[in-house]
C-alpha positions in Angstrom: 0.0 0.0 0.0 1.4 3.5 -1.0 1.5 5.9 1.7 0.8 9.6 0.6 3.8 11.7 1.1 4.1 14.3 4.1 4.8 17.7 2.4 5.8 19.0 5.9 9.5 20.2 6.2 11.4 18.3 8.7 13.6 21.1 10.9 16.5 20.5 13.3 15.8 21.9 16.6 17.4 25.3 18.0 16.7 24.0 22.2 17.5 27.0 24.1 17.9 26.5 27.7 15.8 29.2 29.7 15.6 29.8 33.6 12.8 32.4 34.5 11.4 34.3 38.1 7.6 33.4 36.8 6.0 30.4 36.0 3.2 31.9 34.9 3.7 34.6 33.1 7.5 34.6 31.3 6.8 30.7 30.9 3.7 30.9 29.0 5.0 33.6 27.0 8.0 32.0 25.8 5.8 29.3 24.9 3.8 31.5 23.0 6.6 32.8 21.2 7.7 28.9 20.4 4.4 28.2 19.3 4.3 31.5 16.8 7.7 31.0 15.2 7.5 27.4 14.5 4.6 28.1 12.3 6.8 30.3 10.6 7.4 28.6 7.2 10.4 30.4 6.1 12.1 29.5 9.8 15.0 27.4 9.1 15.1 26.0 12.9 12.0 24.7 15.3 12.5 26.7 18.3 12.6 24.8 22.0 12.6 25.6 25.4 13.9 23.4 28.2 13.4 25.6 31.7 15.3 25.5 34.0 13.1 24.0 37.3 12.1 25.3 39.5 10.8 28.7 39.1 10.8 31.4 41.3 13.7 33.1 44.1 15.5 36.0 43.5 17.6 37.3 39.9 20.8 35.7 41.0 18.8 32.1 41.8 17.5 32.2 38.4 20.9 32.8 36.7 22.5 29.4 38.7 19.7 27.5 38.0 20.7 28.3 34.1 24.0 27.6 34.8 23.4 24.2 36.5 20.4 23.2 33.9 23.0 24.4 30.9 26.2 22.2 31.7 27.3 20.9 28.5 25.1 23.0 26.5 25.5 26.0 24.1 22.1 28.2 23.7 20.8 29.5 27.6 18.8 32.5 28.7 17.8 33.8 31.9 14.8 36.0 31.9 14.6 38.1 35.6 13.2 41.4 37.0 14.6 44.3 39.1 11.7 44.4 41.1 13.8 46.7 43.7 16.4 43.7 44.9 19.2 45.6 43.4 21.7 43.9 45.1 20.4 40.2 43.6 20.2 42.0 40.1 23.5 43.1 39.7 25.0 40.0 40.6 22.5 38.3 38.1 23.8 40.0 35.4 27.8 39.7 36.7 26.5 35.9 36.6 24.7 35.8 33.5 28.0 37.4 31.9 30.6 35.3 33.0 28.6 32.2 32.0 27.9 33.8 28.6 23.8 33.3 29.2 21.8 35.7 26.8 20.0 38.1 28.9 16.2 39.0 29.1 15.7 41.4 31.8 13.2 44.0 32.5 13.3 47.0 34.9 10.8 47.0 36.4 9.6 44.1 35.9 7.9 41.8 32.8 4.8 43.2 32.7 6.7 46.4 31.2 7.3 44.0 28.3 3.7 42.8 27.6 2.4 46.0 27.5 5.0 46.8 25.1 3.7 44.4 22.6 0.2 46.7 22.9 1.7 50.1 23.6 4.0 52.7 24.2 5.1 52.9 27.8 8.0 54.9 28.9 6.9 56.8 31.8 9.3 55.7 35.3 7.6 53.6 37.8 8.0 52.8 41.6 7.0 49.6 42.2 5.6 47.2 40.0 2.0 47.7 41.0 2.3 50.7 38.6 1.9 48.8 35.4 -1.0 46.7 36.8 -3.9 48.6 35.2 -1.9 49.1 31.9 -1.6 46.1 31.5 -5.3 45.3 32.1 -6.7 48.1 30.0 -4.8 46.9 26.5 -5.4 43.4 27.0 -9.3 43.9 28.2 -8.8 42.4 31.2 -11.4 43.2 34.2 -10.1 46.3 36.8 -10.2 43.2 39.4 -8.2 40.3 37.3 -5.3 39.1 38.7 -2.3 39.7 36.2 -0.6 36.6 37.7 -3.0 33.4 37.7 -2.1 31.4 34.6 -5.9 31.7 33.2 -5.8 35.3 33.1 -2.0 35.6 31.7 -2.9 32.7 29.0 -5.6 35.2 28.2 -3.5 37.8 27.2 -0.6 36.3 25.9 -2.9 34.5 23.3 -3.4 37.8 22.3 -0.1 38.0 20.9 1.4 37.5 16.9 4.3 37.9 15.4 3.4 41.5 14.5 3.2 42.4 18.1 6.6 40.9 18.8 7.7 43.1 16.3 5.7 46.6 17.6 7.7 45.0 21.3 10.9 44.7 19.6 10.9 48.4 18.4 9.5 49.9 21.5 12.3 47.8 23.4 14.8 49.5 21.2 13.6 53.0 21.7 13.6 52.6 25.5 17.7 51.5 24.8 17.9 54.5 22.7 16.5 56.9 25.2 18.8 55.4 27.8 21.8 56.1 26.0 21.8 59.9 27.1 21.3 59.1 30.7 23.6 57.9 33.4 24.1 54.1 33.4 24.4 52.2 36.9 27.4 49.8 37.0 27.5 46.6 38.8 30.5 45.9 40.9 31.7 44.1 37.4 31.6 47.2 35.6 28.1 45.6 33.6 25.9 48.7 32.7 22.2 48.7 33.1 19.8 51.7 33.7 17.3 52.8 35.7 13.5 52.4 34.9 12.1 51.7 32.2 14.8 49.6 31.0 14.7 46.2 29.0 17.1 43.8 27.4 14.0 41.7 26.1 13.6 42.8 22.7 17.6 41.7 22.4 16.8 38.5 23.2 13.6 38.1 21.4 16.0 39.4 18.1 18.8 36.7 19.4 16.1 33.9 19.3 14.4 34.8 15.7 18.1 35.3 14.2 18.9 31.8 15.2 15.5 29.6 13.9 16.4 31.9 10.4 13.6 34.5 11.1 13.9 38.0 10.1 11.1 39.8 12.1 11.9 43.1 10.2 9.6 41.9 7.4 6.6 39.5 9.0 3.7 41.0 10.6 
């Protein structure tokens, strides 16, 4: 019997070893963003994730749980938050450096970058709470829902496409921009990072589509 043949392209896998603060939110976003590329037909790569378990602690705990999850592997990320532990973020980063793990952080914390995949936002916060009600408003949320239960944040992030990454990506890179004329903290490895708002996600997001073959300047 003659078996039809599968016109579906068989990719090797790009598996990028990820440690994250939240295993709601970043989680379910980078699964968003694996499920959106590999339906990308001109991608030369599938993209994977393999997280580093388990989630939660401080900036510099999610950096060693890279490190340990990594050993022997090439591609790793650590995604983290400021969320006012300076100390734990510098070190992060001095971390994340020395062990050569891409960087994803956001200052002041992650929900900055959802709402950048919706809308400007480049006004300074003081605590995380401030973004709360953004985030809400462009993702038509309820004034009560809580941002951080996994059947709310599934709700917005399947709001999400490629073109949204993109709108992110750009917003990310005019917040860098912008920071370039101010004055950059150093951490006690001479690693520069910047007060509020400040992101190295839309980096990342570019690292990730440049290796699965993706050029996210012309989709969307």
């Amino acid at each position: 019997m003659n078996r039809p043949k599968s016109n579906k392209i068989r990719r090797p896998q790009f598996l990028c070893i990820i440690g994250c603060e939240g295993k709601n939110q970043e989680r379910i976003y980078f699964d968003k963003v694996a499920e959106l590329v590999n339906c990308v037909e001109e991608r030369t790569h599938d993209l994977v994730f393999d997280y580093a378990e388990p989630y939660g602690g401080d900036p510099k705990c999610v950096v060693e749980r890279t490190v340990q999850k990594s050993i022997g592997k090439e591609n790793k990320v650590s995604v983290f938050d400021y969320d006012g532990k300076k100390e734990k973020y510098e070190e992060a980063i001095d971390l994340a450096k020395e062990n050569k793990i891409e960087l994803g952080y956001s200052n002041y914390c992650f929900d900055l970058w959802l709402i950048l995949h919706k809308e400007d936002y480049f006004g300074v916060v003081e605590n995380q709470d401030a973004y709360a009600d953004k985030l809400r408003q462009v993702y038509g949320l309820a004034a009560d829902a809580n941002i951080k239960r996994e059947k709310r944040v599934t709700e917005m992030v399947n709001q999400i496409g490629l073109s949204d990454i993109k709108s992110a990506i750009q917003r990310g890179k005019k917040i860098s921009e912008d920071n370039q004329s101010k004055e950059a903290n150093k951490t006690p490895k001479e690693n520069r990072y910047y007060d509020n708002p400040d992101t190295q996600m839309h980096v990342l997001l570019q690292f990730l589509f440049a290796k699965v073959g993706i050029n996210i300047e012309v989709l969307g």
